[in-house]
PyMOL CGO cylinders between C-alpha atoms (Angstrom):
from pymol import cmd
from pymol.cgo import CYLINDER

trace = [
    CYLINDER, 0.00, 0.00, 0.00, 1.10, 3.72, -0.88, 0.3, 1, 1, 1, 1, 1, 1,
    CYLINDER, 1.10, 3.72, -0.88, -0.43, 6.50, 0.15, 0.3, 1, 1, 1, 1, 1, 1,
    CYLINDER, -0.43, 6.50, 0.15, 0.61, 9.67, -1.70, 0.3, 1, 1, 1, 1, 1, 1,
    CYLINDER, 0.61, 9.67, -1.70, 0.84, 12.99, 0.10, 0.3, 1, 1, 1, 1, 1, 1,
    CYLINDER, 0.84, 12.99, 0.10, 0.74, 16.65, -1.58, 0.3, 1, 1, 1, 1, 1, 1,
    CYLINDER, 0.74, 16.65, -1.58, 2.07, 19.96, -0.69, 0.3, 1, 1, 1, 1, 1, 1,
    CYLINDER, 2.07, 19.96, -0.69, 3.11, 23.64, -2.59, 0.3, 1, 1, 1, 1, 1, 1,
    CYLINDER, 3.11, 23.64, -2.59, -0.06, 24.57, -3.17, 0.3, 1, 1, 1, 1, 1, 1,
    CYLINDER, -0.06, 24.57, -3.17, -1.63, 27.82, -2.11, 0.3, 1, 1, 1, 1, 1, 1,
    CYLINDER, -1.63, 27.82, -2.11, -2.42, 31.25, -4.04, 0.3, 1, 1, 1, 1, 1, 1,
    CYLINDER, -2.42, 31.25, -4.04, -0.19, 33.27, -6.32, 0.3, 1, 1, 1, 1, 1, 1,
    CYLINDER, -0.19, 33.27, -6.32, -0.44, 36.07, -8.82, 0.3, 1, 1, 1, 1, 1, 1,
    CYLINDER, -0.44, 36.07, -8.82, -0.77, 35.58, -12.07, 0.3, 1, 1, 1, 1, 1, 1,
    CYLINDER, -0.77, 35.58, -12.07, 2.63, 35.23, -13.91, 0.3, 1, 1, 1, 1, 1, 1,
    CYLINDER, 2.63, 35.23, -13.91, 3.93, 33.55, -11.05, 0.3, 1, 1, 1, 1, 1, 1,
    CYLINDER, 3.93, 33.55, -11.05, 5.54, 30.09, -10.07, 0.3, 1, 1, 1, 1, 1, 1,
    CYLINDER, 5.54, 30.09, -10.07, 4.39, 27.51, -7.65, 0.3, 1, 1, 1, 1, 1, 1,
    CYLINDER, 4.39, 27.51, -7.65, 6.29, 23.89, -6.85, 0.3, 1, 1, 1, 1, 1, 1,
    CYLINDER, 6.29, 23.89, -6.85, 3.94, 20.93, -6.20, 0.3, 1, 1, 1, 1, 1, 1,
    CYLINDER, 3.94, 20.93, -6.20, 5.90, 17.97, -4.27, 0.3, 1, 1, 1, 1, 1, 1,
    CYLINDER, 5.90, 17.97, -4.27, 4.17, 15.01, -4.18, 0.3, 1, 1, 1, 1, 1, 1,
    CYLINDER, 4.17, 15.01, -4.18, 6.05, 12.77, -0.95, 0.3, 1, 1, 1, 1, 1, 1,
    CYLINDER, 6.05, 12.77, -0.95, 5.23, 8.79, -0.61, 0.3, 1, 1, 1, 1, 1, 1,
    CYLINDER, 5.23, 8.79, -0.61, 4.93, 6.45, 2.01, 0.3, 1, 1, 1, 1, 1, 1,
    CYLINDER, 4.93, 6.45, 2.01, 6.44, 3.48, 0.30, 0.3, 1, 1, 1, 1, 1, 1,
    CYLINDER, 6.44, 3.48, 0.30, 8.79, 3.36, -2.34, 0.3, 1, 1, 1, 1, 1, 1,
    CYLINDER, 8.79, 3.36, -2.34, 7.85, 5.01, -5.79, 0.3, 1, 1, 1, 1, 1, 1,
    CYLINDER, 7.85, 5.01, -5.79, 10.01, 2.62, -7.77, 0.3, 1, 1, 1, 1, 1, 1,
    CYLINDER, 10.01, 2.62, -7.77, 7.64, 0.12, -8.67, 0.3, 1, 1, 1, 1, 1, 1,
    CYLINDER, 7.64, 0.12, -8.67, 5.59, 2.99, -9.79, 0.3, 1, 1, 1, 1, 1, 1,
    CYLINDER, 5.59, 2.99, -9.79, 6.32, 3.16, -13.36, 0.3, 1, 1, 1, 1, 1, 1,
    CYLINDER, 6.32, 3.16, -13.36, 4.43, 6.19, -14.29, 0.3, 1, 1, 1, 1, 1, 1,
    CYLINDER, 4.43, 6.19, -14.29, 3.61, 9.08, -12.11, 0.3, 1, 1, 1, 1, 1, 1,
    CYLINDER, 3.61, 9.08, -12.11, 1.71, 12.58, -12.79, 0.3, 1, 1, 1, 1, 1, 1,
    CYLINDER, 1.71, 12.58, -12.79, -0.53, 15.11, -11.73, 0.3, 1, 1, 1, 1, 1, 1,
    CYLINDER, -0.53, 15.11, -11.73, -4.36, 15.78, -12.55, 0.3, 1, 1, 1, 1, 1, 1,
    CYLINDER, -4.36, 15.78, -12.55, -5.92, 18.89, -11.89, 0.3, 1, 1, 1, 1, 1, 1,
    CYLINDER, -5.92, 18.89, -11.89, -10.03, 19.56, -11.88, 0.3, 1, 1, 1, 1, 1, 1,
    CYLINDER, -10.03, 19.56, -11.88, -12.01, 22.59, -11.50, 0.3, 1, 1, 1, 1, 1, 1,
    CYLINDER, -12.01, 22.59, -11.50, -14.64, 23.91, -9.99, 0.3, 1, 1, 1, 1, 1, 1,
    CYLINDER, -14.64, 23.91, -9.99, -17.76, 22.26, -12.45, 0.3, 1, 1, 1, 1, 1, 1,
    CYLINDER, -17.76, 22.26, -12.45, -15.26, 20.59, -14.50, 0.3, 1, 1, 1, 1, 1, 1,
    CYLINDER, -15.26, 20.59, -14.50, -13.65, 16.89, -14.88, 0.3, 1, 1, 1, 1, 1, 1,
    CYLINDER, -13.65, 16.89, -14.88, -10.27, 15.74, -13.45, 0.3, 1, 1, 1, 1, 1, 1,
    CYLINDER, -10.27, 15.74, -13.45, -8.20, 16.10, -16.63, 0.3, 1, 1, 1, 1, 1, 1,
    CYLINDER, -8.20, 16.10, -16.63, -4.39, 15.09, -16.95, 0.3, 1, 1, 1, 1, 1, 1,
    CYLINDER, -4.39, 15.09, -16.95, -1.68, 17.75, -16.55, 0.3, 1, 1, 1, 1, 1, 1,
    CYLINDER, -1.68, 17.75, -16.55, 1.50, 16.04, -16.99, 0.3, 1, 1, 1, 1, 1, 1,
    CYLINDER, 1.50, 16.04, -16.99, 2.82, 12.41, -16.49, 0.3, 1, 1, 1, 1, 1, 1,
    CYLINDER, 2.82, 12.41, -16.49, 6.41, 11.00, -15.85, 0.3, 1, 1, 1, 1, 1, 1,
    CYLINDER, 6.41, 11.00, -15.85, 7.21, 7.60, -16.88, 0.3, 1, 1, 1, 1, 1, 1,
    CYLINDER, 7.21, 7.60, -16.88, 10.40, 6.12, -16.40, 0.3, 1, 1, 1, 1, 1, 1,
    CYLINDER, 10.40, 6.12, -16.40, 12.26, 8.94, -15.44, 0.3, 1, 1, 1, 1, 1, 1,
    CYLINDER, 12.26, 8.94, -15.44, 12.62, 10.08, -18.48, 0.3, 1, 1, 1, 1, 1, 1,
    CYLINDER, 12.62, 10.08, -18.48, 9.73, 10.47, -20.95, 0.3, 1, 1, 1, 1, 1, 1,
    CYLINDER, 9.73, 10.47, -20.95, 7.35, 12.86, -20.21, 0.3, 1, 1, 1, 1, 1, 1,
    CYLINDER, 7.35, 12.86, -20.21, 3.55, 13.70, -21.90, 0.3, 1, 1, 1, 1, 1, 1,
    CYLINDER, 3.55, 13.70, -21.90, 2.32, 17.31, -21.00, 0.3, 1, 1, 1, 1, 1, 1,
    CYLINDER, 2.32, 17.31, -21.00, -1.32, 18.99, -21.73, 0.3, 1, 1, 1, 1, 1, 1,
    CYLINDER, -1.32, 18.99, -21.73, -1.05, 21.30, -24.40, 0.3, 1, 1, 1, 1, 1, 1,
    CYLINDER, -1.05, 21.30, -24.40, -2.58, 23.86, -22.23, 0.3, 1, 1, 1, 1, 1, 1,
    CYLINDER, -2.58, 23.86, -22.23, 0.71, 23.57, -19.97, 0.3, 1, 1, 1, 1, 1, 1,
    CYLINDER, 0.71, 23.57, -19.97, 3.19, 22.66, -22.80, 0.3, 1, 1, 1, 1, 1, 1,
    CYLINDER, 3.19, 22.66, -22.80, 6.51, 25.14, -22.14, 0.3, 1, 1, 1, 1, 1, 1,
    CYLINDER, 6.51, 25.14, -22.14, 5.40, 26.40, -18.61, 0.3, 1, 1, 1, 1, 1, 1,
    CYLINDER, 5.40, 26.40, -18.61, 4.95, 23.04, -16.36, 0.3, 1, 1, 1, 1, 1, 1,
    CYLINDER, 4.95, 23.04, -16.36, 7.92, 20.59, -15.88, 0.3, 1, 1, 1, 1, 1, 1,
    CYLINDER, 7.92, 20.59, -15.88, 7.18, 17.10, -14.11, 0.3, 1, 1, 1, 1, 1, 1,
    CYLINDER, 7.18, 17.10, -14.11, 10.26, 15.19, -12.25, 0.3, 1, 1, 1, 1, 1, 1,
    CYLINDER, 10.26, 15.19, -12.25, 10.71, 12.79, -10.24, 0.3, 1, 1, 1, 1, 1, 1,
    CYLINDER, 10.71, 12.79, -10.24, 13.44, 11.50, -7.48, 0.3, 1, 1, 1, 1, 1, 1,
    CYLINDER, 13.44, 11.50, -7.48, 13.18, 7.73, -6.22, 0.3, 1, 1, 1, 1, 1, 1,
    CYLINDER, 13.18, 7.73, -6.22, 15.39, 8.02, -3.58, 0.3, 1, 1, 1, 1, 1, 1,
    CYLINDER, 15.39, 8.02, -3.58, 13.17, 10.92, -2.03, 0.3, 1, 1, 1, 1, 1, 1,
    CYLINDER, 13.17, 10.92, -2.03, 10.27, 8.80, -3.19, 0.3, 1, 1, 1, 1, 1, 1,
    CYLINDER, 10.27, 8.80, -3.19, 8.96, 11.87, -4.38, 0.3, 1, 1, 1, 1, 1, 1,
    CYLINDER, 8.96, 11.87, -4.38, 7.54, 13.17, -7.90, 0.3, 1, 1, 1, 1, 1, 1,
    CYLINDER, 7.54, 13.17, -7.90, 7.46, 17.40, -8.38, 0.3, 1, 1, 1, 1, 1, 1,
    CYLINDER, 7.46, 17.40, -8.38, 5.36, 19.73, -10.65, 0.3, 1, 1, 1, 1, 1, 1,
    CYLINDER, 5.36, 19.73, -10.65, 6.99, 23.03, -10.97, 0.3, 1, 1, 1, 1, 1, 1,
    CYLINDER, 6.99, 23.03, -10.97, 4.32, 25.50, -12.66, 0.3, 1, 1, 1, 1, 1, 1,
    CYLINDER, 4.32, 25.50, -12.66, 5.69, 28.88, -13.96, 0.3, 1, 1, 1, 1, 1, 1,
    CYLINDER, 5.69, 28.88, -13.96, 4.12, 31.56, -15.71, 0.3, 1, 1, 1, 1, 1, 1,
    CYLINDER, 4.12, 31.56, -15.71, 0.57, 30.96, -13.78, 0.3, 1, 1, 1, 1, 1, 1,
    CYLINDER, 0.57, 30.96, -13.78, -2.78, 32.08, -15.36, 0.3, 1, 1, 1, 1, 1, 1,
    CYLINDER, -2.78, 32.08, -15.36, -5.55, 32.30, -13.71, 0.3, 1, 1, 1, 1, 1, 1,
    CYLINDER, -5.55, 32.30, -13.71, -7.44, 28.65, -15.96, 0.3, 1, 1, 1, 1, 1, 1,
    CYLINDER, -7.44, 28.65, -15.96, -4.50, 26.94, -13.88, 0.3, 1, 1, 1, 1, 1, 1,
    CYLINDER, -4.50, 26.94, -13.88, -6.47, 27.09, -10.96, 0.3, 1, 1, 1, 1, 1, 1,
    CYLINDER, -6.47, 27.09, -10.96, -7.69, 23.80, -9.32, 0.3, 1, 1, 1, 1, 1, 1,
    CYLINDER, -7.69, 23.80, -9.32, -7.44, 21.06, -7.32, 0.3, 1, 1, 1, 1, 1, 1,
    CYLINDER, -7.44, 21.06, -7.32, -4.31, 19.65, -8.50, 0.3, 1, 1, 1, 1, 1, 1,
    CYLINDER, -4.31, 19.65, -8.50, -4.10, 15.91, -7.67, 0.3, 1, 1, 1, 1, 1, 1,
    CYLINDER, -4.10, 15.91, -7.67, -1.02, 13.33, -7.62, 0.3, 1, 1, 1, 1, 1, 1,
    CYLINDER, -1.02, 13.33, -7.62, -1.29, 9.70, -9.62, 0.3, 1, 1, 1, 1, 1, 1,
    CYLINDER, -1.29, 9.70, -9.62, 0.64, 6.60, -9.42, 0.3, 1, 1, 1, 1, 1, 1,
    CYLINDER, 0.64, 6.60, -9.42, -1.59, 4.27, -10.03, 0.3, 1, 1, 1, 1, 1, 1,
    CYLINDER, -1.59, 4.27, -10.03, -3.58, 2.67, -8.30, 0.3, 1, 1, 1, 1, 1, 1,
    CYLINDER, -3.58, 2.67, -8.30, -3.20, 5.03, -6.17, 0.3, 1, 1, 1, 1, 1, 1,
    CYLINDER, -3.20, 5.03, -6.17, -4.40, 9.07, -5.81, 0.3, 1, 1, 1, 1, 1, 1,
    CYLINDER, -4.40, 9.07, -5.81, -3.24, 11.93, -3.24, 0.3, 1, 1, 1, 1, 1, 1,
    CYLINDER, -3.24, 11.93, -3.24, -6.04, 13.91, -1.99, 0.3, 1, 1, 1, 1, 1, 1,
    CYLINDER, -6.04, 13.91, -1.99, -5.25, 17.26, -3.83, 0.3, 1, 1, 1, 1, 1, 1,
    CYLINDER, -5.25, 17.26, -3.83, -3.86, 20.23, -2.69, 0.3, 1, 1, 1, 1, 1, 1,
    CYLINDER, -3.86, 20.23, -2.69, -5.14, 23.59, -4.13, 0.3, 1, 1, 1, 1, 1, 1,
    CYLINDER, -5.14, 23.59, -4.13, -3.71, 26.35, -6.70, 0.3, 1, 1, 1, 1, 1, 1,
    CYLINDER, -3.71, 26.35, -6.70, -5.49, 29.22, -6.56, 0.3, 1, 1, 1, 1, 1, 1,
    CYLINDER, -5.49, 29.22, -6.56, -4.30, 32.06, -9.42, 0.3, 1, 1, 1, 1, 1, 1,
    CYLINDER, -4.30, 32.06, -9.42, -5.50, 35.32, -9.46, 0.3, 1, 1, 1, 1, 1, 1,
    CYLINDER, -5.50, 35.32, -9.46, -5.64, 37.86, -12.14, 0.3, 1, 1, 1, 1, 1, 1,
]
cmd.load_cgo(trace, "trace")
């Protein structure tokens, strides 16, 4: 069992940078792919970025150039650092390694 545990969220200006960290309990290794979901208020969970490997990487193309997904085994942790915020970023965003799901932490961007 893993349980996965966010953290970096909160509110920043528009333009800005925030740096999701996603921590877990057990060992990531067997976790072959990793990545972060976001939903919105009204709206569907929807994929923002995924890390497979350690190397390949599949973006949205709504956060193509501005997000970058990582990940560090030995830390047994993956990150999401988000620059140049607008204010559609904001959401729940969510951590994924399946099976398993964080329970969110929230980006708030204001205009």
């Amino acid at each position: 069992q893993v349980q996965l545990v966010e953290s970096g969220g909160g509110l920043v200006q528009a333009g800005g940078s925030l740096r999701l960290s996603c921590t877990a309990s057990g060992s990531i290794f067997s976790l072959n792919t990793m990545g972060w979901y976001r939903q919105a208020p009204g709206r569907q969970r929807e994929l923002v970025a995924l890390i497979t490997g350690g190397v390949t990487t599949t973006y949205a193309d709504s956060v193509k150039g501005r997000f970058t997904v990582s990940r560090d085994n030995a830390k047994n942790t993956v990150y999401l650092q988000m620059n140049s915020l607008k204010p559609e970023d904001t959401a729940v965003y969510y951590c994924w390694g399946a099976p398993y799901w964080g329970q969110g932490t929230q980006v708030t961007v204001s205009s």
